[in-house]
Every structure is written in C-alpha cells, then in structure tokens.
N, C-alpha and C positions, 0 to 999 in steps of 0.2 A: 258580120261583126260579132265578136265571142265579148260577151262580157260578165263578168263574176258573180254570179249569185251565192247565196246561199242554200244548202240543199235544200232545206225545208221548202223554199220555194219553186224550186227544179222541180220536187218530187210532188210538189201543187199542181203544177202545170203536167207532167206527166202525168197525172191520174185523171187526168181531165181529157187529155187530148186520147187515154187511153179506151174511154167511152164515145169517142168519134165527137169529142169539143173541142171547141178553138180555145188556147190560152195565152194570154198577153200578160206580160210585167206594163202596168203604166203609172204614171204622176210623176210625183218628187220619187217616185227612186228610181225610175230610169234616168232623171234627170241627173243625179244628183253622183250616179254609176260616172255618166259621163264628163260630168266635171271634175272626179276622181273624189268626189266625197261619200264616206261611210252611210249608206239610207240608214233611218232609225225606224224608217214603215215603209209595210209594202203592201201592194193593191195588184191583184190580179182584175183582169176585165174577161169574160167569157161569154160565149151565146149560148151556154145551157140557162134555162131559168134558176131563180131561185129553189124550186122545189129539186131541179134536178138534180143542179149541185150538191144538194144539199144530201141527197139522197149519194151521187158517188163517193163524197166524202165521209160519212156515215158509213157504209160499206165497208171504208177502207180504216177503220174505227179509228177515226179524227172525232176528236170535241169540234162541234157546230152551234153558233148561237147565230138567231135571227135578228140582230143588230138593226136591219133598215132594210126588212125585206119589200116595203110597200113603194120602195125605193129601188128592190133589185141587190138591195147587198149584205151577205151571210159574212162573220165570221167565223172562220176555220182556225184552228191549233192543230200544228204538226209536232208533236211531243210538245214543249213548252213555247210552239214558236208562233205568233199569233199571225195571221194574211187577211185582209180583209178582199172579199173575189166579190166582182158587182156584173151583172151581166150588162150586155151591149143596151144601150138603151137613147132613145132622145126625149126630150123637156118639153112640157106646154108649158103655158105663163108660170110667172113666180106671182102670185097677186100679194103673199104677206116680204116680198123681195129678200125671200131664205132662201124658200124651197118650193120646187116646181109645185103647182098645185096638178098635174098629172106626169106618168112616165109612160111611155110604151117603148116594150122590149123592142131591137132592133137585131139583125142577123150578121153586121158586118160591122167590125173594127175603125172604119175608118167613119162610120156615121158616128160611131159614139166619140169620137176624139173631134168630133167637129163641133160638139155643145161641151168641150170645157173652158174655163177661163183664160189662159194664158197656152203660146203655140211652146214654150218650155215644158209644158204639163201635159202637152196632149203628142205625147212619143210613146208609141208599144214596141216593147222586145217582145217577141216568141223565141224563148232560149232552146226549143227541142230545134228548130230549124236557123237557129241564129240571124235572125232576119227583123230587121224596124220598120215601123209603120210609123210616118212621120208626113200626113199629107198636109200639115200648117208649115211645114217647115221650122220644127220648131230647134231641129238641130242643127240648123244651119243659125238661128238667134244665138242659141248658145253659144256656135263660134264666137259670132261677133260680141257676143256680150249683152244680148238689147232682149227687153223685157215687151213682150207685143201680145195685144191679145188676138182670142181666135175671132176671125169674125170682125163684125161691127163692132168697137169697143163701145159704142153708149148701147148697143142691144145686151154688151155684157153686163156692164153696171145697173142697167135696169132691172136684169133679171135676180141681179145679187150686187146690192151694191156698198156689201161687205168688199169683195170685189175692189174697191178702188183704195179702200185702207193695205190688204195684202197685196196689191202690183207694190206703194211701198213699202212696206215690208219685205216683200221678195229681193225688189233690189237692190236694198239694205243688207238683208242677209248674206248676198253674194256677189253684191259689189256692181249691179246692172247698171244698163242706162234705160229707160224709161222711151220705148219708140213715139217720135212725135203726135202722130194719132191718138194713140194710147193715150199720152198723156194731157193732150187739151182736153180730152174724154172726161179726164180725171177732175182737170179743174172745170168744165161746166157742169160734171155732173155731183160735183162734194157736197152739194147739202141732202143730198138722198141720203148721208151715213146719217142725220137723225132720227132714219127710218129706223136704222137698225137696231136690236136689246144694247141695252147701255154695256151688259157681261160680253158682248160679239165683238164691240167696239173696244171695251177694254183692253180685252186678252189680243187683240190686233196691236193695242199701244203699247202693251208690255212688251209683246215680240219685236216692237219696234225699237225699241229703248233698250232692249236688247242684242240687237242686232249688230254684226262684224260691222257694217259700215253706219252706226246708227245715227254720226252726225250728219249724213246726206239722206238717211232718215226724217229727219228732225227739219232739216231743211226742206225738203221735200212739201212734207205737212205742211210747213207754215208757207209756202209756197202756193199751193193750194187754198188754202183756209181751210181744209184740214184741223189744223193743230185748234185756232178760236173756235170752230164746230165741236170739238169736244170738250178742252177747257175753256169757255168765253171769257175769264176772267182775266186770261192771258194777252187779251186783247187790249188790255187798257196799259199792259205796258212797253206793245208796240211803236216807237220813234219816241218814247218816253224819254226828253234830256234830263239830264241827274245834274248838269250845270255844279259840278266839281272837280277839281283839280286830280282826285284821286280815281277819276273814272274816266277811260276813253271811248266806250260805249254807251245807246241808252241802254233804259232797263232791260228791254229784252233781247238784247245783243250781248249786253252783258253775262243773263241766262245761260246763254246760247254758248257763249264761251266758256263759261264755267265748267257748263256739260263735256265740253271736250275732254277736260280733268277727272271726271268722275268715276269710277272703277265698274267695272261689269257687275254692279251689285243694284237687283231693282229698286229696293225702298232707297238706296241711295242718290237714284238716278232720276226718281219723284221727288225727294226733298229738293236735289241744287233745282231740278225744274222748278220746284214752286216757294223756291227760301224768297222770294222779293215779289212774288203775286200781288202784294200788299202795299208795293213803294207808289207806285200814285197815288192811293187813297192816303196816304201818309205825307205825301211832299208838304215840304216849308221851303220860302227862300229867306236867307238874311236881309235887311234893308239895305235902300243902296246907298254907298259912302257918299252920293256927291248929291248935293241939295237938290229937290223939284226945281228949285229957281234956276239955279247956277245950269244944272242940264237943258233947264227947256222943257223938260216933264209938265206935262197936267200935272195941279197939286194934287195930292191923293195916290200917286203911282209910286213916289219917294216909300211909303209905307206898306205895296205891294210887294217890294223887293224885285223891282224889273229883271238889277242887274247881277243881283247877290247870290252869292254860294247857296247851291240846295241842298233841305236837310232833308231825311227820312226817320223822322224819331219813332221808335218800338213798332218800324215795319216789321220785325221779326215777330212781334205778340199777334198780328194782324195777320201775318202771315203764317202763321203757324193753324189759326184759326180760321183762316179761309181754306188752307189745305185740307186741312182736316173736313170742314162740306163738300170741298168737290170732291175727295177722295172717297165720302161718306155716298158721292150722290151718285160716282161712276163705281159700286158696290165692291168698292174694295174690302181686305180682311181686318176685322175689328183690331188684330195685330199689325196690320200694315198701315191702316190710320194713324193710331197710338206714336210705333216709333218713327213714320215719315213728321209726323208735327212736332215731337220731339225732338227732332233734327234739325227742322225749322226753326223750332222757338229758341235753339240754342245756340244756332249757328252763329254768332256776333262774339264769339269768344273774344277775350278781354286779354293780350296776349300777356300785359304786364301782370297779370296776375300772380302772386305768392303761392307758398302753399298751403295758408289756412285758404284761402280760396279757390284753391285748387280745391281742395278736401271738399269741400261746399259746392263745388260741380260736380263730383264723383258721387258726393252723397245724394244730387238731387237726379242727376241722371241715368245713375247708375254705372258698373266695372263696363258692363257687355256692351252699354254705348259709347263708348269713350273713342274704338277704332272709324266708328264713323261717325261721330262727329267730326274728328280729324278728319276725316277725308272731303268732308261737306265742306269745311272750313278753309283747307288750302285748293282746293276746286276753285271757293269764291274768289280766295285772294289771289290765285293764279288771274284769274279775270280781270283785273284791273291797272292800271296803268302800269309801263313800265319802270318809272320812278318808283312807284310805292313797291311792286312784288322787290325791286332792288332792298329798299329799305326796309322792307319787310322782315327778308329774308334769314336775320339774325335775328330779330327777336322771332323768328317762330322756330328756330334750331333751338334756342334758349329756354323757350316756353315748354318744347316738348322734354329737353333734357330735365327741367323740372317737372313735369308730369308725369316724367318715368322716376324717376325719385319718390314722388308723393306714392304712388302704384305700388312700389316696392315694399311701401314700409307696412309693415302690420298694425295698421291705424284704424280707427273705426271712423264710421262715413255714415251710419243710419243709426236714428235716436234708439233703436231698439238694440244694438250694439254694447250701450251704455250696460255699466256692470251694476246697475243699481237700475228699480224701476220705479212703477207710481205706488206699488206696495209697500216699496222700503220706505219709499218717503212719508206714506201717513203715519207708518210706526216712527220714523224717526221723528218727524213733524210734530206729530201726537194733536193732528188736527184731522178735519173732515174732507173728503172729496169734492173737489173743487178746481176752480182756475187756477188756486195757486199751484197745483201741483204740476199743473203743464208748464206753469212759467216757468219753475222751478228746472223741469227735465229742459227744456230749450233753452235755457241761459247755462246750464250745465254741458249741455252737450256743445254749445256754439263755443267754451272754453276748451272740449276737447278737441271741434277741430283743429283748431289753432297748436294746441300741443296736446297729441295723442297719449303722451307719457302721464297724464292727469288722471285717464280710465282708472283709477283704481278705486275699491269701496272707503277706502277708509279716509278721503282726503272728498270724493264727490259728500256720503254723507256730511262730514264738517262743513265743508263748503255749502249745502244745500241749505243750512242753519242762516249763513250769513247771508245767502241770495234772499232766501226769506221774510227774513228782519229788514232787511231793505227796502223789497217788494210792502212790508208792512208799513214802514215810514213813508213811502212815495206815497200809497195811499190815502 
C-alpha cells in the first residue's frame, strides 16, 4: 500500500534505514493518511536508541532536541519540519497513571504497537518498502468505524487513565463507535479520571467540545459520569423539572440541547454548558391555584406550590458565578473565566428592549461581546419549547434589527466617552471632590444613552448645574 507522505518524513525514515535501522510512520498519522485526513504530526517508531538516532540525524545536519529521551524519544527538524522518532520500546507500571515508571528498548515493531492505547493508533507504514504493520488489527476497526483498545481495555485505563476521556474524544473527533468491551471499561473504570492533573483532563474537554461529532461527545461523558467527575455541579441539574410551559426539557436536557446550537467557538460552548448550572439552587414554584382543602392536600403543601409554575429568578447572577469557580478550579485562562461568566451573566437578554437599553448593554458588555452573546442567547432560545422558539422568532429578528441600528450609530456607550470629565466639573461646579461629582458624570452619561446627540460640552456643562442643584435639594 503507497501512501502520501511528506518528504521531510520520507527523507527521516531513509536516513534511518540508511544506517541499517528499521523506520516506521505510526499513531494518528497513519491513522489519519487512511481515513484520507491531512496529519498535523508525525511520529516515527525506530530500533536505533536514542543516542543513536540522534547521532545519524546530527550527521545529516538536522536540528535535534532531547524532548523525552528517558522515554526513547528525540525530536528531529528536517529544514522547518518538526518529526518526533521514538525507538521500539515496552512499559512497566504507570504508578503516578501518566507515565510508565520504567521503559525498556525493544527490537521489533510489532512489541511496541502492542503497549499503545487504541488498535487505530497502533498501525506502522514503512514507506521505503510500502508495507503496514498492523498486528491489533487496527485497520480493519477503521473500516468499520469502531474505536477498540489494544489489549485489555481496563489494563489500558489503569496504566493511563487519561486514556478513557481520549477513547471519547477520538470518537467524537471522527465520528467512531465505541467497541462494547472498550466501553463498559470506560464506565467502570471513570472515577480514576480524578486521578488525573485537572490541566490533562481539561485540555481532554476542550478537544471534546470541540469536536466534529461533539454532541455524541457530550453524550458519551454524561453516559458515563464522566461529564459530573469533572464538573459535579452539573449533577444537580440532572432530571431537574423546570415545571413550565415554555420548557420541554429538564434542566440539563435543556443544556444539552442548547449546545446543539452553539458555534465551533470554545468560551462559547462553556458558557451555553454552564448558562443554567445555577437553576436548581434557584428554583421557586408559584402557589397552587386550588385550596389544601378543596385538593385534599395536607394543609401546608398549598404554600409549597405542589402544582405551580417554576421560577428560576437571577439563575443567571448564580450562574455566572459558579461558572466562573469551576472554570477558576479546572485552571482555565483568567481571559476565559472573565468572558465565559460574562456570557453567562448576560445571557437572559430582555428582547423588548429599546435603544437607550440597548446602549446600556453595549456599554456594560462591551462591542466585542455582543456576537456572542447572540449566539449564547438564540442557542438557549432554540432549546426550548416549540411554541415559544415560534413566538419567539420575531421578536428576536426585531431585537437584532435594533441592535444593528443602535451598533451603527456613533453613540457613546462608556462614561469615559463623555466630552466632559470630573475636572471640568469642579471648575465648572466650583466645588470640591467628592460624591457629587460621580453622581453628577452618571446621571449625565445615563441621559446620553438614551440620546447620544446630548454629548456635547456646552449643553452637559449647563446641565451638570441643574443635576447638581437637585442632587443639593434631595439632600
């Protein structure tokens, strides 16, 4: 079987086999050759040692760095082109469940393809003889589609059991099924992922949220317990009923659907995850309309609201602020904090809104968040009943038509905008620094959202006379 390399890697593997070594293309990019996808990395597998390699590459004046040589693997650069080449090797235990706590070099290709993760990952090309080594049968999975590990799947997961977050993610990525073995593997062995650094597990949920198929992703994890093992708070809104007319999910069904909506963009696809994190600890019911008597109720249950409409009042401030912990505690970036709670806190857009309040969300949000907010926003509303998205649906054509309006106009949105500051007011004031002078710029500025055409100095100072004299008499 001929398949496409690129030179830089041809000319790896030649320099290799030219010193009487064995050279193998293997992982994701033979994998990845044969499902006709572009590799973005490639890993050579050789039985020269590291010193040796390292030394014909060197010779052949390649840049070489010692990456994981305690490990067996050098990086080589072929002019700009980076290979990582790892010699043949097999694993003693993982005792910290990373990384083996010993290697020993081995002579033959098919022992080291027998200690990796998945029988997709463990395929060798040798391109000078066009010839695969494939003793898990890992290319016969790929026909069918099925994501299997090598080996004992719980010997996998114990040895790394990072390992059962990437099975899904892989087949997320490329649309797998999950071989039955494999995956009851997976659900008895899910609470070992709180073995793993919170950053391993992360960057596993990112790629999963990421991911071509990432609602069978999503699914998956919470399949598992999974998804509660990393965020527990998710857990409480599980079969959660919202007991309203305008929801025909619970709460985390309703998530679930949202995400469908949600655009290939990460901090956006953490906010709709986590815009309702917060609706259990917030639930109300209405009272119920028909008397304890007349029902048959215990008295006292009339005013638990059995049967009433559920509210969730400022789930979004709770939610915004729990996001913001867990996102603080699985070490995301102090900029991916920031705009995912933002997202959150905001997402309850008010559609009837004008556009002095329009103005008043652009000033508090910000221009650059405004495209995802909208996207958070009709995510959620897609989620929910299909009476309401019907009814919906004009006033959020409506809402946006004025929001591009309010956007267009050269309005000022942030108190610092204002053509007057807290200097011109003590000269103009001819008083001392102080509270009044804030009141002053904020009763000013809330006049210009409302009409931008007011910014000018000579109508703000006049004005500032009168807010003051006022501010003086309320006093």
């Amino acid at each position: 079987m001929e398949l496409p390399l690129p030179e830089a890697v041809r000319m790896a593997c030649a320099l290799l086999a030219a010193d009487g070594r064995q050279a193998y293309v293997v992982g994701g990019g033979i994998r990845d050759l044969i499902l006709g996808i572009t590799p973005t990395d490639w890993d050579l597998a050789t039985d020269a040692s590291p010193r040796e390699a390292t030394a014909i590459f060197a010779r052949a004046g390649c840049k070489v760095l010692p990456t994981g040589v305690k490990y067996g693997t050098i990086t080589v650069s072929i002019g700009d082109f980076p290979i990582e080449v790892t010699t043949f090797r097999i694993e003693g235990g993982y005792g910290d469940r990373r990384r083996p706590d010993d290697v020993r070099f081995v002579g033959k290709i098919e022992q080291d393809l027998a200690r990796r993760d998945f029988t997709i990952n463990a395929i060798a090309y040798d391109p000078l003889r066009s010839l695969i080594s494939d003793p898990c049968s890992g290319v016969r999975d790929l026909a069918a589609m099925r994501l299997r590990a090598v080996g004992d799947p719980e010997a996998r997961f114990g040895e790394d059991a990072l390992r059962i977050m990437r099975a899904v993610r892989i087949a997320a990525d490329y649309g797998l099924q999950i071989e039955s073995g494999t995956w009851h593997a997976i659900v008895r062995n899910a609470e070992l992922i709180i073995k793993i650094s919170t950053e391993r597990t992360r960057d596993e949920l990112n790629r999963t949220l990421l991911a071509a198929n990432y609602m069978d992703g999503l699914g998956r994890l919470l399949q598992a317990g999974l998804l509660f093992l990393i965020i527990p708070e998710l857990s409480e809104s599980w079969l959660f009923p919202q007991f309203h007319p305008s929801h025909q999910y619970d709460v985390l069904n309703h998530t679930l659907e949202a995400m469908r909506y949600t655009p290939a963009d990460l901090e956006l696809r953490l906010a709709v995850l986590l815009h309702d994190v917060a609706k259990p600890r917030c639930f109300s019911r209405d009272a119920d309309r028909v008397s304890s008597s007349a029902s048959g109720l215990t008295p006292g249950l009339k005013e638990c609201g059995v049967h009433g409409r559920g509210h969730f009042y400022d789930h979004n401030l709770m939610s915004a602020q729990m996001a913001e912990d867990i996102l603080q505690r699985l070490h995301y970036s102090i900029r991916t904090v920031r705009q995912v709670s933002l997202l959150v806190r905001e997402h309850m857009l008010n559609l009837q809104m004008r556009h002095p309040a329009i103005r008043r969300l652009i000033s508090r949000v910000g221009r650059a968040a405004i495209p995802g907010l909208l996207a958070v926003k009709q995510a959620d509303l897609l989620a929910h009943s299909t009476d309401l998205i019907l009814q919906t649906l004009p006033e959020w054509d409506a809402f946006r038509a004025r929001l591009s309006e309010v956007l267009a106009e050269d309005a000022t949105f942030n108190l610092s905008d204002l053509v007057i500051n807290g200097t011109d007011l003590l000269d103009s004031l001819a008083c001392q620094p102080g509270p009044l002078i804030g009141a002053v710029l904020k009763a000013l500025w809330d006049e210009v959202l409302v009409q931008p055409q007011k910014n000018q100095r000579s109508y703000l100072l006049a004005r500032a006379g009168e807010i003051a004299a006022s501010l003086a008499t309320q006093r």
